[in-house]
N, C-alpha and C positions, 0 to 999 in steps of 0.2 A: 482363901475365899475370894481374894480380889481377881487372882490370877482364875477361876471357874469363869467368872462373868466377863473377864477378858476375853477370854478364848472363847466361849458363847456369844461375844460383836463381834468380832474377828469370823466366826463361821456365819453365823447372819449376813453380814456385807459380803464372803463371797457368793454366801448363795444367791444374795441380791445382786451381786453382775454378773451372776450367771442366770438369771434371769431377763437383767437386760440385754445379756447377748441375744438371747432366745426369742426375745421379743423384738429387736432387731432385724431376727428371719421371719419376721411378717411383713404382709403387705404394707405401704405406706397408708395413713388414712390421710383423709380431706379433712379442713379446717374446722369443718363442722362435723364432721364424723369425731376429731380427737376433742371439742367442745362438748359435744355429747356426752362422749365418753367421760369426762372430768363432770361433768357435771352430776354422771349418772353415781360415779366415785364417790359424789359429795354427799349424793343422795342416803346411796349406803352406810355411810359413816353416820349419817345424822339417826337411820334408819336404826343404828343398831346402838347408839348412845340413847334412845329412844325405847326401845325395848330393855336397856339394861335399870331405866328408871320405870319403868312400869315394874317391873321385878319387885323394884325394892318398896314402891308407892302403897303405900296403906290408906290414905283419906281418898274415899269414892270419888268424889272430884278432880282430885286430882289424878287418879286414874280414866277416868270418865277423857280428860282432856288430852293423856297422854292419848288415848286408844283413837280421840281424833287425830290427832296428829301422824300416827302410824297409817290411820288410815288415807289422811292426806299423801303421806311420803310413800304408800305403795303405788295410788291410783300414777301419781307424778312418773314414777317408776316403769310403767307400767306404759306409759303415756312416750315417753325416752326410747321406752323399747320398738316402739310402734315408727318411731320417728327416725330411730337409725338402722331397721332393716329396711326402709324406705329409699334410703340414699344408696 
């Protein structure tokens, strides 16, 4: 069993620098183009740790405040996007 989930990192990490390679053959960004971008990263993670508690949330309220917050972290989202085909 141990040796499955070996060899299942082992293939993950290479596809992960084989990704970095890949991402490598793009253009450079500007400082604020790769700030955006992390930022926008952040956004998503948060966006979707966000929608996996709404899933599970049963008291109205607390749904109520997830569904604000999703809807804060699209407009943000949304707002990022606006901001880095600008540059």
């Amino acid at each position: 069993m141990a040796r499955g989930w070996e060899s299942k990192s082992v293939e993950e990490q290479m596809d992960a620098a084989e990704t970095r390679k890949a991402a490598g053959a793009e253009p450079k960004l500007s400082e604020t183009q790769l700030r955006l971008q992390r930022e926008r990263e952040s956004i998503e993670l948060s966006r979707g740790r966000i929608l996996r508690e709404l899933e599970a949330a049963r008291h109205p309220r607390h749904r109520e405040q997830l569904s604000l917050a999703l809807s804060f972290l699209d407009e943000r989202l949304s707002k990022l996007q606006g901001e880095f085909e600008r540059l």
